[in-house]
N, C-alpha and C positions, 0 to 999 in steps of 0.2 A: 558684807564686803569690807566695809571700815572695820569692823573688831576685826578680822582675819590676817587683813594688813598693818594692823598695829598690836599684834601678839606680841611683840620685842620687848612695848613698854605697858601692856592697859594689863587689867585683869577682865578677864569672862565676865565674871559675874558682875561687877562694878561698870563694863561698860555693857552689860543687858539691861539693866536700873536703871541708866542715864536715859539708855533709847527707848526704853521702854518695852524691851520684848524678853520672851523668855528664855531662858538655858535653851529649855527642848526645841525650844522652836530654832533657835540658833544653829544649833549641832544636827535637827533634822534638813534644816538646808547645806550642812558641809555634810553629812552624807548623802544627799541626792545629788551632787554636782554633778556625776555621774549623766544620771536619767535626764537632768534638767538640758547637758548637751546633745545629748542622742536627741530628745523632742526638741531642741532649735536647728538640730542638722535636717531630721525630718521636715522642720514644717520650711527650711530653705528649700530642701528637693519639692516640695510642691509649691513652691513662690515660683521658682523656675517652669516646674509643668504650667503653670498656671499665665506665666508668660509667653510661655510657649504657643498656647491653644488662643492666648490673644493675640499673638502676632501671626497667625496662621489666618483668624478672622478679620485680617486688616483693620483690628483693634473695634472693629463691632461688637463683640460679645459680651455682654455683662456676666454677672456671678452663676445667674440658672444656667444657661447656655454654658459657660463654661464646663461647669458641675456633669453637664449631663454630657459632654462629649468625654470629660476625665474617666466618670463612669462606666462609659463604652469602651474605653482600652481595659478596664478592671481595677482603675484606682478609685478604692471609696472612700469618698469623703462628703460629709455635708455640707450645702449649698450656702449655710451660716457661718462656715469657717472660711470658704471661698472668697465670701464677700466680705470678710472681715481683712483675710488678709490682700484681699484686691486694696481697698479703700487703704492702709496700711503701708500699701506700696506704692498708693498713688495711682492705680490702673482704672483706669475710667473708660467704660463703654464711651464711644465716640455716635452721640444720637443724635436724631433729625434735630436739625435749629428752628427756631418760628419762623413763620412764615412772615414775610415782608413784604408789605406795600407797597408797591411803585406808582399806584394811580390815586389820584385825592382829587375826586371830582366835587370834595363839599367847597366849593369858593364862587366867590361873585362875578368870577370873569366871563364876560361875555365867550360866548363856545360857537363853534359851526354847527350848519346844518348837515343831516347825516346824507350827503350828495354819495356818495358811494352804495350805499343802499346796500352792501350784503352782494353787490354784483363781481366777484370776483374771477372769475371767468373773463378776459379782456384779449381781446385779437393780436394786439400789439403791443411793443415796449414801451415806456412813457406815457401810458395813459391813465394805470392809477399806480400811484405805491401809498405801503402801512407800516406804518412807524410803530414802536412797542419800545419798552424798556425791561429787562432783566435785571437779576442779579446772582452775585456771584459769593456764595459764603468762602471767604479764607481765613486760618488761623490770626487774620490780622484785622478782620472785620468786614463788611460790605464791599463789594466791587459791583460797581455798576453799569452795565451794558445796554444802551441802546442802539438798535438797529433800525433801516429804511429796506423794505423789500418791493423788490417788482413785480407785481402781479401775474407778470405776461409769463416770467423765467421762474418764478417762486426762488428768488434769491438776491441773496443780498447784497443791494449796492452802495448804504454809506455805514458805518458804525461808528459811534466815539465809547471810550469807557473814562469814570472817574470816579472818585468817592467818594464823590457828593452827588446827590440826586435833585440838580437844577434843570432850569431852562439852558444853560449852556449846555451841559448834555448833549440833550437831545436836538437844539440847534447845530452842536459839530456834528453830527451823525449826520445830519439834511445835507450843511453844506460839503460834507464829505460825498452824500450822493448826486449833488448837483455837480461838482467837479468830474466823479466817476460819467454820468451820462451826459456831460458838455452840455451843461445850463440848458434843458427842454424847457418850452412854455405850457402851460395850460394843463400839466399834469394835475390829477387826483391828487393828494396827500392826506390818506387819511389815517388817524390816530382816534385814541378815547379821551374822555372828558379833563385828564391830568393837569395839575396846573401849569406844569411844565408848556404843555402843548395851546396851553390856552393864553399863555403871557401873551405881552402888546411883544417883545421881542422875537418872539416865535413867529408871530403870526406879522410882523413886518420885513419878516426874511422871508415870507412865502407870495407877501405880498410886488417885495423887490425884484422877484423873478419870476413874478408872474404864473403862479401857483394856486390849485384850487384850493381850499382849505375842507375839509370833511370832520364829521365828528361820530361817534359810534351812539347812539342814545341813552340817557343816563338808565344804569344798572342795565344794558345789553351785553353780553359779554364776548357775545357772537361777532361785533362789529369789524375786532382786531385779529380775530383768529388766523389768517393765514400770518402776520406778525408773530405770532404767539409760536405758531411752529418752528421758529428759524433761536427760540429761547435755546441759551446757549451755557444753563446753569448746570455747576456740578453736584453730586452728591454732596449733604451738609457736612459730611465729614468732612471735604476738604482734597479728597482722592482726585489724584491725577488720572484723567481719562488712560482707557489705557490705550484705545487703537494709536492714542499719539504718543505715547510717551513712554508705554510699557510698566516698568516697574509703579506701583501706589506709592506714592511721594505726600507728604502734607504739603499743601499751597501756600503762598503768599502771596499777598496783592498783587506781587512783581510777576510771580510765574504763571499766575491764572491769565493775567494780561497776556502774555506771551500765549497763553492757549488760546485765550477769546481772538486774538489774532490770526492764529492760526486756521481757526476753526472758522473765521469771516472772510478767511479771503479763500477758503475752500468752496465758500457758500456763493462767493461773489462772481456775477456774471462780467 
């Protein structure tokens, strides 16, 4: 490209010596200019199919998957030049995230006894409820949801969400359900071994109102289960549920919030 643009004043051969390449090789790239734009127009029409079939799979699809739906309309092409020119473009299958912790029962904090026993089944309102914590992948990092359910309605009466995964937490969530059900006494509260739920704070706000405290048994997993059902996480891609919201949108802490909302006071008795 430089010898080409400076034919006015260089010589061919004196500037193939400088750069170190040869005549032929020179003059066999000013005669393919030709071929060399038909294969960059080519390989754009399949950057677009290729966008295409990933925006079709709400950005699920890596390079195989692509390849083999391309192949189904009759475009062949191999699954090495897909992925070459995915990466290239920057298209990136959108896959599961790891999985996240919400419980860290390794600590020295004194814990309750498991007073709930697995009896879930209860006649009336305020006799037991199960506290849990989720989370919420968005393109902007963790969103964390804890919720309070009542045994009697299987539904949920306090929630908080935050970014951080403390004992405040899951203390707004309680005090959000004691507000909801007009501060009952002698209710159940149970949860799993978490630090969260094992703090002196946690456990001085259940004690202020008069609250039983419960614990699930360390590595039982069964303790929290009806909690566990009322989890309110989205696909790790990020995808907007659609019954609420219709069109697949990526998330942000701000919009997921606005859904966990939604989605808890649907739940909420």
């Amino acid at each position: 490209m430089f010898i080409k643009d400076n034919l006015s004043w260089i010589n061919v051969s004196v500037a193939c010596k400088c750069l170190r390449v040869t005549r032929s090789c020179y003059y066999n790239w000013i005669n393919n200019a030709g071929k060399r734009l038909e294969r960059a127009n080519k390989r754009q029409i399949l950057v677009d199919q290729i966008k295409d079939e990933y925006t079709k799979s709400k950005k699920r699809y890596g390079s195989t998957k692509i390849t083999k739906s391309l192949k189904s309309k009759g475009i062949c092409v191999n699954h090495k030049t897909v992925e070459k020119l995915m990466r290239a473009n920057n298209i990136k299958s959108v896959v599961n995230k790891k999985y996240k912790a919400t419980t860290n029962s390794n600590h020295t904090l004194d814990v309750f006894d498991n007073i709930l026993d697995r009896q879930f089944n209860v006649a009336k309102p305020n006799v037991a409820w199960v506290g849990d914590i989720t989370y919420c992948a968005t393109d902007e990092g963790w969103l964390y949801l804890a919720t309070v359910l009542d045994l009697y309605s299987n539904k949920v009466i306090g929630y908080a969400m935050s970014k951080r995964i403390n004992k405040e937490l899951v203390i707004n969530a309680l005090r959000n359900a004691l507000k909801a059900r007009n501060y009952p006494i002698n209710v159940i509260v149970h949860s799993d071994r978490g630090s969260q739920y094992a703090s002196k704070a946690y456990k001085a706000l259940l004690k202020e109102h008069g609250l039983i405290g419960s614990m699930s048994r360390k590595g039982n997993c069964w303790g929290a289960t009806r909690s566990r059902l009322t989890k309110l996480s989205y696909p790790s891609n990020g995808i907007r549920p659609p019954m609420l919201l219709g069109e697949p949108t990526v998330m942000n802490k701000e919009l997921t919030g606005q859904c966990n909302e939604a989605l808890c006071a649907g739940f909420c008795a």
